[in-house]
MOPAC internal coordinates of N, CA, C and O (Angstrom, degrees):
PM7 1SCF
backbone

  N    0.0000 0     0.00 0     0.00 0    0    0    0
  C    1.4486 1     0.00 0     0.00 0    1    0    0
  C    1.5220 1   111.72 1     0.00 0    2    1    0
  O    1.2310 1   115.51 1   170.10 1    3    2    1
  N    1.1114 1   126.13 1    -9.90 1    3    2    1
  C    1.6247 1   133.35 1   173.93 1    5    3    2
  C    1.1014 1   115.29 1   -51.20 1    6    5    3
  O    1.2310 1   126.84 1   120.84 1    7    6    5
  N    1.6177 1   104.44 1   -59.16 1    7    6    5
  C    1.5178 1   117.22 1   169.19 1    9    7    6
  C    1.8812 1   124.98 1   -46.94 1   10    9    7
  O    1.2310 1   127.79 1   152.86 1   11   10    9
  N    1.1424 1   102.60 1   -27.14 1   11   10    9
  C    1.5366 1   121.66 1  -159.14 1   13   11   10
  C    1.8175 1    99.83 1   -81.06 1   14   13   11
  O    1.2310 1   134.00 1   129.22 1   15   14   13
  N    1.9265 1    90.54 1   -50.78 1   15   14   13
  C    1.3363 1   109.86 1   174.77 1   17   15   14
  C    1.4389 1   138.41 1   -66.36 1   18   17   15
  O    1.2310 1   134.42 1   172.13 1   19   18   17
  N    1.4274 1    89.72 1    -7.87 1   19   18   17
  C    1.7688 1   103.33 1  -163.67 1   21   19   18
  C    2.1658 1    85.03 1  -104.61 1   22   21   19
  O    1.2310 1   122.17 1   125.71 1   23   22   21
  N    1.3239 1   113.45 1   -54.29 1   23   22   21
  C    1.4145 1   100.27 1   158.39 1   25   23   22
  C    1.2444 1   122.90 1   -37.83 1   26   25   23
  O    1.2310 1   120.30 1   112.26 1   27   26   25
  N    1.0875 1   117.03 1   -67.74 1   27   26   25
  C    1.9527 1   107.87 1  -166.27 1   29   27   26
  C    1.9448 1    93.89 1   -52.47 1   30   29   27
  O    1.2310 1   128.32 1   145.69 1   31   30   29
  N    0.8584 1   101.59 1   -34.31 1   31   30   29
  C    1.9730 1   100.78 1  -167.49 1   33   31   30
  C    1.6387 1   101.65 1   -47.26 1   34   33   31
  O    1.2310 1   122.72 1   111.10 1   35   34   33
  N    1.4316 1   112.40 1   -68.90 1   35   34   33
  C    1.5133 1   142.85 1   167.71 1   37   35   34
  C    1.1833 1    92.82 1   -37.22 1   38   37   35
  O    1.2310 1   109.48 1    85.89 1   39   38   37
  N    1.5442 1   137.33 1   -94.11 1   39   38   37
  C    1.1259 1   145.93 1  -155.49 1   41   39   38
  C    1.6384 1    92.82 1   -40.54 1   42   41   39
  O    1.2310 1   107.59 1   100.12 1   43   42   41
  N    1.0613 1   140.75 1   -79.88 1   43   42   41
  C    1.3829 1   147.73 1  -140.13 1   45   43   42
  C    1.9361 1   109.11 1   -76.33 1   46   45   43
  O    1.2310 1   130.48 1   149.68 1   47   46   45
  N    1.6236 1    97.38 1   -30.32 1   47   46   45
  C    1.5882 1    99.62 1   161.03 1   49   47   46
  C    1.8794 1   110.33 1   -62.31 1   50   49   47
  O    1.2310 1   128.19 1   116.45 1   51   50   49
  N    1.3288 1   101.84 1   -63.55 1   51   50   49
  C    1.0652 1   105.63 1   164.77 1   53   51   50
  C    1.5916 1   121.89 1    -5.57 1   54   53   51
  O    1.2310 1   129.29 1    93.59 1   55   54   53
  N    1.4185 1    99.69 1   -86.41 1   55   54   53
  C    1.3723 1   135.65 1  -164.72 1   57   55   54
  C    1.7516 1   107.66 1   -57.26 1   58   57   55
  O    1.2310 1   123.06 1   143.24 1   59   58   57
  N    1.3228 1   111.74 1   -36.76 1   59   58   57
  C    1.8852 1   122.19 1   172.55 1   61   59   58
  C    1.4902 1   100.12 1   -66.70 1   62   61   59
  O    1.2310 1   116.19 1   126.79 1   63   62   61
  N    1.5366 1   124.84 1   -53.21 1   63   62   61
  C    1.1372 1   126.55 1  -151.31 1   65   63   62
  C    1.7337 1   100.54 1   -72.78 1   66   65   63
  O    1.2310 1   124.17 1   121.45 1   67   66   65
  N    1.5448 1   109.60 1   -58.55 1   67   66   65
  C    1.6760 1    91.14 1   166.00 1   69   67   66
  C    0.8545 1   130.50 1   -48.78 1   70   69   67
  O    1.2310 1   120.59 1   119.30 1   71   70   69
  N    1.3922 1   116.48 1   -60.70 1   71   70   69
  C    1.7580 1   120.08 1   177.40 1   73   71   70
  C    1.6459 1   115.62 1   -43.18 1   74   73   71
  O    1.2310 1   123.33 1   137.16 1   75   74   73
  N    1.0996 1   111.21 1   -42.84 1   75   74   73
  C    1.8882 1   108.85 1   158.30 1   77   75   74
  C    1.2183 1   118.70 1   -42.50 1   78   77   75
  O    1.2310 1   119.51 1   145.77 1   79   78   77
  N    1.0260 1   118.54 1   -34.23 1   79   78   77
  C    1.9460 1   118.88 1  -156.18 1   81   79   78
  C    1.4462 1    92.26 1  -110.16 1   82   81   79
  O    1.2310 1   114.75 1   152.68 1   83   82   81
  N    1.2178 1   127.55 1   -27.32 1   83   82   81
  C    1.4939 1   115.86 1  -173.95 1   85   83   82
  C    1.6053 1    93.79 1  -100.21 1   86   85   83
  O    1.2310 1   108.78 1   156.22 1   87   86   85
  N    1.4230 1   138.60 1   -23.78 1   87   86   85
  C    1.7934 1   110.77 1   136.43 1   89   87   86
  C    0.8372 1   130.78 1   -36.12 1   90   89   87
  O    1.2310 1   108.12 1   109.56 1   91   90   89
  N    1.1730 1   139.80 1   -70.44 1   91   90   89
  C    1.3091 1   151.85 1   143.88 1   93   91   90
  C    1.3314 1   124.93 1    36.19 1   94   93   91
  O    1.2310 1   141.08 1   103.29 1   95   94   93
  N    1.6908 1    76.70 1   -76.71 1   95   94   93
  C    1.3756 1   115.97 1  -168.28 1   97   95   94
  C    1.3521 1   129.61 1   -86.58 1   98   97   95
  O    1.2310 1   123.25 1   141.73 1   99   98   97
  N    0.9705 1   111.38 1   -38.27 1   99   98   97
  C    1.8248 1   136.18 1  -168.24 1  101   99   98
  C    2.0599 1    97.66 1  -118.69 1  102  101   99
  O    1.2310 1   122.88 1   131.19 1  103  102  101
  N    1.3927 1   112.09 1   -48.81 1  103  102  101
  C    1.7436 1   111.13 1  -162.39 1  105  103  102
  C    1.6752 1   111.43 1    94.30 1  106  105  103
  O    1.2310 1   141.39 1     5.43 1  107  106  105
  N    1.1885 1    76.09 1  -174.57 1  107  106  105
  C    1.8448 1    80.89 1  -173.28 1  109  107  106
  C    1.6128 1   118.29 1   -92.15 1  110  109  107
  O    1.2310 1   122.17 1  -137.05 1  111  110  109
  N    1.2003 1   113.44 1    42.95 1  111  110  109
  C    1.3819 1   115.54 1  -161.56 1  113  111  110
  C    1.3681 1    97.38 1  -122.44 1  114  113  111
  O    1.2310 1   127.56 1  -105.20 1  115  114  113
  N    1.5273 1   103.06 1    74.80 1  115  114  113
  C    1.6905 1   119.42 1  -175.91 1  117  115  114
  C    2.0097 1    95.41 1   -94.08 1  118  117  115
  O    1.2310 1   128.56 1   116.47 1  119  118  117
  N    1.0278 1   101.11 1   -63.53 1  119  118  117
  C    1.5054 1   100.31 1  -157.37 1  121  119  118
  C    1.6286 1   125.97 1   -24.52 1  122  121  119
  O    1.2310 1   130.46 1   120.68 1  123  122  121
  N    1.7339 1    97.44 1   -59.32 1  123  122  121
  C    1.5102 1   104.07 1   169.61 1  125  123  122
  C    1.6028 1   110.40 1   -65.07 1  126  125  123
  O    1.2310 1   106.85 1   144.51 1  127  126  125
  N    0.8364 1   142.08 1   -35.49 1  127  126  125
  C    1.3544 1   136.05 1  -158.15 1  129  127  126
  C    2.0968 1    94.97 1   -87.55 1  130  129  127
  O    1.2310 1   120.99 1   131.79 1  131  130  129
  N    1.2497 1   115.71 1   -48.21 1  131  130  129
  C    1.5300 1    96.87 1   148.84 1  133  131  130
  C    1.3437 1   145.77 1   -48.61 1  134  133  131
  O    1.2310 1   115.79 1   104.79 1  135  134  133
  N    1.3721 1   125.61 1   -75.21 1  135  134  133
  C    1.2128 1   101.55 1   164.90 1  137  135  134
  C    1.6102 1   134.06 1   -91.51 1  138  137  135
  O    1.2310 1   127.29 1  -135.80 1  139  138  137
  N    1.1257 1   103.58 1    44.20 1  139  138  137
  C    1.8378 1   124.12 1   170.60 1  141  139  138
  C    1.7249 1    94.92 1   -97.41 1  142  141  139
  O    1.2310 1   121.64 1   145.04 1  143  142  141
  N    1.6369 1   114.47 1   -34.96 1  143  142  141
  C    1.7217 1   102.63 1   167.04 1  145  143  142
  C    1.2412 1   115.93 1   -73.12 1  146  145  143
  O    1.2310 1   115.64 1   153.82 1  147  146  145
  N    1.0964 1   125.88 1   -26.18 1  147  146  145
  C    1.0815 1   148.45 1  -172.01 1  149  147  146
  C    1.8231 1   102.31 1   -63.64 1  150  149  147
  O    1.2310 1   124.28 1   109.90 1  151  150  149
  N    1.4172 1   109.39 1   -70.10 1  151  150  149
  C    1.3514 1   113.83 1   174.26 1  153  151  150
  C    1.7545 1   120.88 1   -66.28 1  154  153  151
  O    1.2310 1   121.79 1  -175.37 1  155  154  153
  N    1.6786 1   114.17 1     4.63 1  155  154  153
  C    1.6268 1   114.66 1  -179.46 1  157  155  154
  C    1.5479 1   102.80 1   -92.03 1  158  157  155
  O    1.2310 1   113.31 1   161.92 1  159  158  157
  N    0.9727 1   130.26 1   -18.08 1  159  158  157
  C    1.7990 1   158.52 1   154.65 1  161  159  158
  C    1.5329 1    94.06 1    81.22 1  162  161  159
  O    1.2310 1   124.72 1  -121.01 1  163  162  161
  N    1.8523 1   108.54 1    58.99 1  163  162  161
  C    1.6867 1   114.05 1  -176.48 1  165  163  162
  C    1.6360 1    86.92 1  -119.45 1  166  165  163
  O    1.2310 1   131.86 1    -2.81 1  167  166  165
  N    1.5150 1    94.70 1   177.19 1  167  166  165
  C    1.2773 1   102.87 1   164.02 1  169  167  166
  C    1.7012 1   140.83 1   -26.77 1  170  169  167
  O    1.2310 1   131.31 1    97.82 1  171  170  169
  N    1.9119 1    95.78 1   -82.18 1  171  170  169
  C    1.6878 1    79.46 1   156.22 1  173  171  170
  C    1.3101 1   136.41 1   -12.62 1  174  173  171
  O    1.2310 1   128.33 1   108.96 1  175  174  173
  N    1.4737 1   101.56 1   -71.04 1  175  174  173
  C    1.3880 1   110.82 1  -164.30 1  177  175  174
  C    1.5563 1   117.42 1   -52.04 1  178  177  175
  O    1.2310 1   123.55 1   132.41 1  179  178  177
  N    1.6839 1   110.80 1   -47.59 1  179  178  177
  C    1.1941 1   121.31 1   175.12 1  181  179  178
  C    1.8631 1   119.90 1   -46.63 1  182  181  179
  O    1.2310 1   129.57 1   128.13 1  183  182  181
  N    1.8936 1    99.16 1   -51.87 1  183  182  181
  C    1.7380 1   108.18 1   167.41 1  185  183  182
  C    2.0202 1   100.56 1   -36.55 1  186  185  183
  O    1.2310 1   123.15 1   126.23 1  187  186  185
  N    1.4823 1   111.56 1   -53.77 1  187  186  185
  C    1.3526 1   114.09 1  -147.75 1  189  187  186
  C    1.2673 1   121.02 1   -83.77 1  190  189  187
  O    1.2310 1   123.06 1   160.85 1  191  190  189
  N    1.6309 1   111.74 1   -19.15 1  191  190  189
  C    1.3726 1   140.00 1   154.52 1  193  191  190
  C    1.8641 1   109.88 1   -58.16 1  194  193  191
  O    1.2310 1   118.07 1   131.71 1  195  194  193
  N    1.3254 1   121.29 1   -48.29 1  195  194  193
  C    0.9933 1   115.83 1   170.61 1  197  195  194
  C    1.2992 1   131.36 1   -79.02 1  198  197  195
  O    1.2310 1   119.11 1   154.37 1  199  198  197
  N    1.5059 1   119.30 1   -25.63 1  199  198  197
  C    1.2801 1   129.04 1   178.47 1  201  199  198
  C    2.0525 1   102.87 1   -72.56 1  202  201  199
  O    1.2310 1   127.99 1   165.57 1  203  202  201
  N    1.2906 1   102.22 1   -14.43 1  203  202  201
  C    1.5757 1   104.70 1   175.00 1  205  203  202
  C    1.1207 1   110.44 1   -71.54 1  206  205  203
  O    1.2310 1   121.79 1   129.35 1  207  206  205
  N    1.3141 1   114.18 1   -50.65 1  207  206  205
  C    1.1900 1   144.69 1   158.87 1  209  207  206
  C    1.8261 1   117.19 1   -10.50 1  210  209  207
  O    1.2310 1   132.95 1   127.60 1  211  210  209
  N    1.7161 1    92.59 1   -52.40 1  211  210  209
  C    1.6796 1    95.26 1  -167.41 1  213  211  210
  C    1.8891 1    86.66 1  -110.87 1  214  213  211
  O    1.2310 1   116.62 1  -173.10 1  215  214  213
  N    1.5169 1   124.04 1     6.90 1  215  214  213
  C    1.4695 1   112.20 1   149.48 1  217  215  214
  C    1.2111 1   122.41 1   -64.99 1  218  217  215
  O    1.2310 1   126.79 1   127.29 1  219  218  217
  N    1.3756 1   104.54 1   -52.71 1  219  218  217
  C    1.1715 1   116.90 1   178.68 1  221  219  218
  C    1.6682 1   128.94 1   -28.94 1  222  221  219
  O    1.2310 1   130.48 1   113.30 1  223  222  221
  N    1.5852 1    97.39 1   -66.70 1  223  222  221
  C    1.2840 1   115.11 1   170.56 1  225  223  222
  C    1.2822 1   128.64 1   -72.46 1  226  225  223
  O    1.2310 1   121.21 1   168.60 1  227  226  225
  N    1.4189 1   115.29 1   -11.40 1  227  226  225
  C    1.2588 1   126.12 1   177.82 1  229  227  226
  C    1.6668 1   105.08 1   -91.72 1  230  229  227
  O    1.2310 1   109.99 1   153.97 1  231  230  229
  N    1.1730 1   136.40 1   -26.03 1  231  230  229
  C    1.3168 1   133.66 1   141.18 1  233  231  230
  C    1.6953 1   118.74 1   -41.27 1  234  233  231
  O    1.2310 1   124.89 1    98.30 1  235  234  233
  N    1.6628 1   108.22 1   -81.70 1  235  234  233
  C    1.4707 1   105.39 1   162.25 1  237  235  234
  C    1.0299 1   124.56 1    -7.12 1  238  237  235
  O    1.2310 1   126.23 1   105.49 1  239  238  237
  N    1.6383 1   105.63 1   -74.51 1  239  238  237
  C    1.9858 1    99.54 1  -174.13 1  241  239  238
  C    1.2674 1    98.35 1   -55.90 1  242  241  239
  O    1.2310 1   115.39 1   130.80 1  243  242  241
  N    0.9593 1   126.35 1   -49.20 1  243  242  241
  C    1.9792 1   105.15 1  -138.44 1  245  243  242
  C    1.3514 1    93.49 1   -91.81 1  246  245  243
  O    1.2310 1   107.34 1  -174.93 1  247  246  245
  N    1.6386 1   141.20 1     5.07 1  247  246  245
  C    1.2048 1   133.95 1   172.05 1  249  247  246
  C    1.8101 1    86.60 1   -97.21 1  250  249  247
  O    1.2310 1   122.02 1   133.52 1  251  250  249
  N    0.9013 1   113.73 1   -46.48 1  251  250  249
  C    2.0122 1    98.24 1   174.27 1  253  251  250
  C    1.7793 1   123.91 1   -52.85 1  254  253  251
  O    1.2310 1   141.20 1   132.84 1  255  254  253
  N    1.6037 1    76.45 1   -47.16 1  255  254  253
  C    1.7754 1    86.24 1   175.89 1  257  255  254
  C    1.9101 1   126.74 1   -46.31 1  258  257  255
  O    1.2310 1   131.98 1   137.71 1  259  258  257
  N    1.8991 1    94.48 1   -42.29 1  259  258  257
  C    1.3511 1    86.07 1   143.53 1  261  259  258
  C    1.1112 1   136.12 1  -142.01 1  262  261  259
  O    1.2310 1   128.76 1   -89.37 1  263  262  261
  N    1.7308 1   100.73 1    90.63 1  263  262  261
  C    1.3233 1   118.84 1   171.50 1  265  263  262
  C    1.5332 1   137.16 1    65.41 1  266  265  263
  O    1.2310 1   128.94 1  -155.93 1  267  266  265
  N    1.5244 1   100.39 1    24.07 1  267  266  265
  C    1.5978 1   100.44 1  -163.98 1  269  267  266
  C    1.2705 1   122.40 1    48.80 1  270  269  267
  O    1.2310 1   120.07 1  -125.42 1  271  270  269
  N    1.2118 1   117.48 1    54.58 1  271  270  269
  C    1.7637 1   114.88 1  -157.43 1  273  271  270
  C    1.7608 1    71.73 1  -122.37 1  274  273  271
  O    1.2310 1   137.36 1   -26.63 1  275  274  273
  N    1.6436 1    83.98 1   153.37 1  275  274  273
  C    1.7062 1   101.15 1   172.99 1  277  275  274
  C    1.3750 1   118.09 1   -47.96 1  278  277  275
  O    1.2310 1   116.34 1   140.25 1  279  278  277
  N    1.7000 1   124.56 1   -39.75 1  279  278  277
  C    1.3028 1   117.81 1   175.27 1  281  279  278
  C    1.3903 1   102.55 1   -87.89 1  282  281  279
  O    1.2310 1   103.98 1   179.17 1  283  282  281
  N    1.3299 1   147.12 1    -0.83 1  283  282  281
  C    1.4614 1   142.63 1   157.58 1  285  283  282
  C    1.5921 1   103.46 1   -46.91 1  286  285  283
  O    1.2310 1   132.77 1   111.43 1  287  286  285
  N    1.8069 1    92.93 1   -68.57 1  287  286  285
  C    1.5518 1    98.50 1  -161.39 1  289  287  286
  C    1.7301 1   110.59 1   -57.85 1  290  289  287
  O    1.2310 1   127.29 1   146.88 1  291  290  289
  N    1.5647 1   103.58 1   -33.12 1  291  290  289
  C    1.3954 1    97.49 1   165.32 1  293  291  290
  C    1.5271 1   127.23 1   -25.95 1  294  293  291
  O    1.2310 1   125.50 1   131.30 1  295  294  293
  N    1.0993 1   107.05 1   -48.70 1  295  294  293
  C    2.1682 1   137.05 1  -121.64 1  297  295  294
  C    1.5197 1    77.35 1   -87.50 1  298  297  295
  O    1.2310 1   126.44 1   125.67 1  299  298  297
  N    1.9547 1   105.22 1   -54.33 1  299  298  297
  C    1.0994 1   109.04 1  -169.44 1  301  299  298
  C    1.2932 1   146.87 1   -59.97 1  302  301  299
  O    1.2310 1   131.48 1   146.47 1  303  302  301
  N    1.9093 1    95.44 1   -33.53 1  303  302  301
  C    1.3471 1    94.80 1   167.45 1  305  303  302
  C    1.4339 1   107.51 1   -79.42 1  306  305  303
  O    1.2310 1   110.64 1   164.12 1  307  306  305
  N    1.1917 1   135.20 1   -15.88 1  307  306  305
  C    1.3380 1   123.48 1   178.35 1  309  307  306
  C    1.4405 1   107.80 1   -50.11 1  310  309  307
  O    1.2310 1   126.31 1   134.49 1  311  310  309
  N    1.1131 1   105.47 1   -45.51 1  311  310  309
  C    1.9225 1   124.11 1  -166.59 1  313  311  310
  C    1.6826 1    91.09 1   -63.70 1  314  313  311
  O    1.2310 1   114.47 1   134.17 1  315  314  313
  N    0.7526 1   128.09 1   -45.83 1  315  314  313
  C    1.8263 1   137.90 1  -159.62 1  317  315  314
  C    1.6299 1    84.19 1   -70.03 1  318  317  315
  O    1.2310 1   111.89 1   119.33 1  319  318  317
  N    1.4712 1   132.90 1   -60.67 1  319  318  317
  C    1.1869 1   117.32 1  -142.79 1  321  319  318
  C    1.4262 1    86.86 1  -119.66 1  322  321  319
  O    1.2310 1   102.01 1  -167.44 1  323  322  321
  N    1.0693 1   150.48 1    12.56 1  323  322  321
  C    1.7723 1   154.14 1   134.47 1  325  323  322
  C    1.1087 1   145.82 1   -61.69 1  326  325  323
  O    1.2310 1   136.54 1   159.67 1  327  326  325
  N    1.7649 1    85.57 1   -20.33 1  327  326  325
  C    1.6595 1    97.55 1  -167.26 1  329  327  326
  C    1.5700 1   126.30 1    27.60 1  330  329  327
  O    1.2310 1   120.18 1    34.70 1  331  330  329
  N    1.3291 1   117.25 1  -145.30 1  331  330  329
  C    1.6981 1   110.43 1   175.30 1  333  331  330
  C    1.3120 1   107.22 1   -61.34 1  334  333  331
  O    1.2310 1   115.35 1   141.29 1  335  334  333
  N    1.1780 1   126.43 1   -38.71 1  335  334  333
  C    1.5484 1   104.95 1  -175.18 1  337  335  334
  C    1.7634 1   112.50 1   -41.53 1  338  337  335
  O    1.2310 1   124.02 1   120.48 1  339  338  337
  N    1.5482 1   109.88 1   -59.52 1  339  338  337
  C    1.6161 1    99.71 1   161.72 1  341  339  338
  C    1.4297 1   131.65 1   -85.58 1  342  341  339
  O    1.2310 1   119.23 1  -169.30 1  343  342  341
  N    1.1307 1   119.07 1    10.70 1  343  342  341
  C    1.2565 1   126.56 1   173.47 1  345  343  342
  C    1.7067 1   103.11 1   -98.00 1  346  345  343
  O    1.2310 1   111.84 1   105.31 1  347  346  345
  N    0.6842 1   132.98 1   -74.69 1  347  346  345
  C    2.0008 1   121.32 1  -175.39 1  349  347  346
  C    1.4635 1   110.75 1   -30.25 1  350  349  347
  O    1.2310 1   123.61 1   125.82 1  351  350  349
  N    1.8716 1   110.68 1   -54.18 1  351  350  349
  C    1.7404 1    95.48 1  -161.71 1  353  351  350
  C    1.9158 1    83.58 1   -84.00 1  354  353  351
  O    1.2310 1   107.76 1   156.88 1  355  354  353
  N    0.6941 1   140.45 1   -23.12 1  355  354  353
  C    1.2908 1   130.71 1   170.84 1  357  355  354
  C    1.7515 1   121.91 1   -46.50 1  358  357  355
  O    1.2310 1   121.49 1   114.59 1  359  358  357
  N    1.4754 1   114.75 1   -65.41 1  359  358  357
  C    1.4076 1   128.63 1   139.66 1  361  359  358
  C    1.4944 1   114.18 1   -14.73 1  362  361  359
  O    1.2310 1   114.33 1   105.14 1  363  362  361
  N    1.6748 1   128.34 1   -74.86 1  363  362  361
  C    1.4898 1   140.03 1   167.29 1  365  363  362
  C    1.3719 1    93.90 1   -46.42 1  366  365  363
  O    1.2310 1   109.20 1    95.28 1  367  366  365
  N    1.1792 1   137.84 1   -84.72 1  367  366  365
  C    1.3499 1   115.66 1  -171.17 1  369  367  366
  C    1.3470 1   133.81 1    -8.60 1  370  369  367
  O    1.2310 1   125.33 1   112.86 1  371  370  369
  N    1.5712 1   107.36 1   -67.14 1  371  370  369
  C    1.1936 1   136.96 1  -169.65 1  373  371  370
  C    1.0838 1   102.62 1   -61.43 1  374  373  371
  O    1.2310 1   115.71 1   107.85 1  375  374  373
  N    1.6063 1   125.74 1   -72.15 1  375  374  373
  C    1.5400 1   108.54 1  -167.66 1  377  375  374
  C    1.4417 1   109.25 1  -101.94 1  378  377  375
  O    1.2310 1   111.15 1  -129.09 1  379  378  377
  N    1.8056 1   134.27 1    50.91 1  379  378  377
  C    1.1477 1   127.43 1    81.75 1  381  379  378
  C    1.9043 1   149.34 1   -39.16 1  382  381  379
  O    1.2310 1   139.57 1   138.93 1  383  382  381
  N    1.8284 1    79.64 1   -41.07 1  383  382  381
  C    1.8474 1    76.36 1   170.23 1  385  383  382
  C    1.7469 1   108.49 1   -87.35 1  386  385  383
  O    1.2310 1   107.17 1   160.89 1  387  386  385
  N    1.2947 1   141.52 1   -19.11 1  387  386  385
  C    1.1148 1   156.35 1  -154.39 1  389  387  386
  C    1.9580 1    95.68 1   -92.66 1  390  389  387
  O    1.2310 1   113.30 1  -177.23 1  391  390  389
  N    1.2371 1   130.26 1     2.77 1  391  390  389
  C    1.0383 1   130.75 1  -163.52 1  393  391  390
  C    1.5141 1   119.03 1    -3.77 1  394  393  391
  O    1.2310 1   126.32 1  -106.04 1  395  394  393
  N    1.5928 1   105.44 1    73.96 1  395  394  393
  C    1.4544 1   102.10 1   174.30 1  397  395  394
  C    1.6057 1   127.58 1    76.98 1  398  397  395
  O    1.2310 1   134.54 1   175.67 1  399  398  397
  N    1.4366 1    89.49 1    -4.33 1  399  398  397
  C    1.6935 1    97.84 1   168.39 1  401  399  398
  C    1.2166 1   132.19 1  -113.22 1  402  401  399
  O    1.2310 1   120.62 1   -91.70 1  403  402  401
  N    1.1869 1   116.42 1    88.30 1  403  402  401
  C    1.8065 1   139.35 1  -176.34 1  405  403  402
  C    1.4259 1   118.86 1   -18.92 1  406  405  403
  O    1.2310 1   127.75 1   150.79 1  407  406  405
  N    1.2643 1   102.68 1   -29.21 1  407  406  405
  C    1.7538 1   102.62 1  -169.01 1  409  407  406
  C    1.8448 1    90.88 1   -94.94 1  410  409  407
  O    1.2310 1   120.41 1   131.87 1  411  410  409
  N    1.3075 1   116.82 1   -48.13 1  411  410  409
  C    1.5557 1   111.72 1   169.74 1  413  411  410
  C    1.2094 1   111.69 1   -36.49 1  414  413  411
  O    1.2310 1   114.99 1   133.57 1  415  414  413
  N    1.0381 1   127.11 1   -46.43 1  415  414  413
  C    1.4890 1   144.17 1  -166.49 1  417  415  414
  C    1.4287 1   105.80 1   -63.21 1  418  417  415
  O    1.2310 1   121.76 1   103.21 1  419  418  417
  N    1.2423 1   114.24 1   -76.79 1  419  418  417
  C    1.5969 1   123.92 1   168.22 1  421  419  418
  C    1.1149 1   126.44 1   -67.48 1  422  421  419
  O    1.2310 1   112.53 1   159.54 1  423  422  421
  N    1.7196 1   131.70 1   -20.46 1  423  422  421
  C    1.3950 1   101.24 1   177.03 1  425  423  422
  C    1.4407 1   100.11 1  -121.78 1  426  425  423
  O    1.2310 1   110.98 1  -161.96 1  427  426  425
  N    1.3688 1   134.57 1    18.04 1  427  426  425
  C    1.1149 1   144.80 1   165.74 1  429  427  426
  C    2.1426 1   118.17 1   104.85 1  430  429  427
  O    1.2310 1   134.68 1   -18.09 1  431  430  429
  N    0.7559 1    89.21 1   161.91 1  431  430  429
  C    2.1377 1    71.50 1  -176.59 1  433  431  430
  C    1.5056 1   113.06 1   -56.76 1  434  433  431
  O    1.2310 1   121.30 1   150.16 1  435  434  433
  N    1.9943 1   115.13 1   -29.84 1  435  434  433
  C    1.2559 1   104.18 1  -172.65 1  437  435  434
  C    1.4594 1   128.58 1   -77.47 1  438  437  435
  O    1.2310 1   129.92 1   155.41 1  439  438  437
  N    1.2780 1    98.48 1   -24.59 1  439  438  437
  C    1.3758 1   118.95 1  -175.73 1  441  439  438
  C    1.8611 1   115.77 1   -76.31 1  442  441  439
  O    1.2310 1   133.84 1   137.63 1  443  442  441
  N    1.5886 1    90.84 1   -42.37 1  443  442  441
  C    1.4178 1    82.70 1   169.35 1  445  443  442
  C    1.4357 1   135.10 1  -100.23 1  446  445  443
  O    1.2310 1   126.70 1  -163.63 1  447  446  445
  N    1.8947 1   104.73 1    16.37 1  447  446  445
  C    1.1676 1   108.64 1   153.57 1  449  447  446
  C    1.4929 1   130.72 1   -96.19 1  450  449  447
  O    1.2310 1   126.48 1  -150.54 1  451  450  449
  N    1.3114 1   105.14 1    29.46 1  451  450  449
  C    1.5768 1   133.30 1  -172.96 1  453  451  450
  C    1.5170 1   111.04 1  -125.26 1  454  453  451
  O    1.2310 1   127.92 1   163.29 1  455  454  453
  N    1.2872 1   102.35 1   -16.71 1  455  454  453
  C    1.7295 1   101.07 1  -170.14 1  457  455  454
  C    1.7598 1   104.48 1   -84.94 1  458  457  455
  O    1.2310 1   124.91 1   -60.95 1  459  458  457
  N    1.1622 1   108.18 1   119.05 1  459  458  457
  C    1.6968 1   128.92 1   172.13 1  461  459  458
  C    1.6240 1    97.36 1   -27.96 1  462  461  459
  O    1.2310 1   126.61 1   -48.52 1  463  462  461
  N    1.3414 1   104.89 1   131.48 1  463  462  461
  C    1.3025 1   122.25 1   154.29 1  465  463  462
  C    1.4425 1   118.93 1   -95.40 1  466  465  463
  O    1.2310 1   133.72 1   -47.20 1  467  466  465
  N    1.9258 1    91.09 1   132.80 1  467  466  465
  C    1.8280 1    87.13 1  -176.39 1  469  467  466
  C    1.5767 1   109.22 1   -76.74 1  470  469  467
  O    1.2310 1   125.44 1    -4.45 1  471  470  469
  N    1.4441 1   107.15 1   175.55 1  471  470  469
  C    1.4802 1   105.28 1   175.65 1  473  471  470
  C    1.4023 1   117.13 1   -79.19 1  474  473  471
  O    1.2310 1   115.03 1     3.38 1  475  474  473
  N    0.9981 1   127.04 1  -176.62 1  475  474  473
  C    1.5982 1   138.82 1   174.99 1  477  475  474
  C    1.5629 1   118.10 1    77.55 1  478  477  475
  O    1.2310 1   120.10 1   180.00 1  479  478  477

């Protein structure tokens, strides 16, 4: 998981440093200019339709992950309208607290301290 962890780190520097310069540059006047590609029914739009696509679901999980609980659904819309910016150190979070255990990671601590152990 080092490897995994040292990506999201990178990835998310990454990810501030553009997003700085294309403030900058352009401002915060994302919304219309998204789904306005969205409504030209070209390429862009299609990338931006799909990248909703994995907002979408990337909210979902992490509002399931914990439990549809009021701070889940929180988590989630954060995730919906954060994308990686809150999704990576969010991710790092997790499998810091998940110490290396994948299913902690993905289905949250409660769930996978509920999941059946096989025998042997």
């Amino acid at each position: 998981m080092t490897l995994f962890k040292a990506f999201l780190i990178v990835a998310w520097i990454g990810l501030v440093g553009y997003t700085g310069l294309v403030v900058a540059a352009h401002g915060l006047d994302l919304l219309p200019i998204f789904f306005g590609d969205i409504a030209r029914l070209a390429w862009p739009g299609q990338f931006n339709l799909d990248f909703f696509c994995l907002l979408i679901l990337s909210g979902w999980w992490t509002a399931w992950r914990h439990g549809f609980s009021p701070a889940g659904l929180a988590l989630g819309a954060v995730a919906l309208v954060g994308g990686a910016g809150f999704l990576l150190p969010y991710l790092l979070i997790a499998t810091v607290r998940a110490n290396g255990d994948p299913a902690r990671l993905l289905l949250g601590p409660e769930r996978a301290d509920r999941r059946p152990t096989l025998p042997g």
